[in-house]
C-alpha positions, -999 to +999 in steps of 0.1 A: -504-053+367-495-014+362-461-017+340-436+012+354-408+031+338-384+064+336-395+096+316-361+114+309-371+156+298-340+166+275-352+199+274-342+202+311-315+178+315-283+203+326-257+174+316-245+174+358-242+135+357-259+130+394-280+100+375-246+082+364-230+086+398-266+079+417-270+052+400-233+036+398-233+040+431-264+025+442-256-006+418-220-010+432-206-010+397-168-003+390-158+028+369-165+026+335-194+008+341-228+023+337-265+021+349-280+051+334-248+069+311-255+105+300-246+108+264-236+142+254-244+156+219-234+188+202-225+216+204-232+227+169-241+257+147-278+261+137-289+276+107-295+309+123-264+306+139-274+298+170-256+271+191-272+243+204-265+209+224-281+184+238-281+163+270-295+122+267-296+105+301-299+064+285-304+036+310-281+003+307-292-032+308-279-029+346-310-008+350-336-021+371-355+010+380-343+005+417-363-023+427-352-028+460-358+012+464-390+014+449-400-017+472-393+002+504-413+033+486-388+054+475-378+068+440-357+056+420-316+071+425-315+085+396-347+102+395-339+111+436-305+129+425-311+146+390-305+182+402-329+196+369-356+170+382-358+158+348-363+123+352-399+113+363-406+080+378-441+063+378-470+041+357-461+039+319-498+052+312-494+086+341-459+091+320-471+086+285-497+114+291-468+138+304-447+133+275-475+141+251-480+172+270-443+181+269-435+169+232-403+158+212-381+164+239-389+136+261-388+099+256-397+071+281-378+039+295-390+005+305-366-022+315 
């Protein structure tokens, strides 16, 4: 059986917080409660002065990768609605290849 999971590409992620409302709403959950909750780090100053910052989608225990979606053949919500189309969807071995390509910015999820 082909395990399945969520590649999240920081480098990309724009911080818009489609996948928290997506995904809240799909699940039905109340505010303040969270299927996939964007963390938000930074800014700071870099050595060179620079500024950077950082975007982290991070899935919940709530998460189930859409299962009732992904039944009927659809993506997941999350992965539908992220405007930067920085969350990938699909087999853990397809996504593991991706993210070596890509690099440190990315990181995978299976529930």
């Amino acid at each position: 059986m082909t395990a399945y999971g969520l590649m999240f590409d920081n480098e990309y992620c724009t911080g818009c917080h489609s996948c928290e409302l997506a995904c809240r709403n799909h699940l039905d959950l109340p505010l303040g409660q969270w299927g996939i909750k964007l963390l938000e780090m930074g800014p700071w100053r870099k050595l060179d002065g620079r500024w950077e910052g950082k975007y982290v989608p991070v899935p919940t225990t709530y998460c189930d990768l859409c299962a009732d979606r992904v039944e009927r053949g659809e993506k997941p919500s999350c992965v539908l609605h992220c405007l930067a189309q920085a969350i990938e969807y699909g087999p853990l071995d397809e996504l593991a290849v991706k993210m070596a390509d890509r690099g440190a910015q990315c990181s995978i999820f299976l529930p």
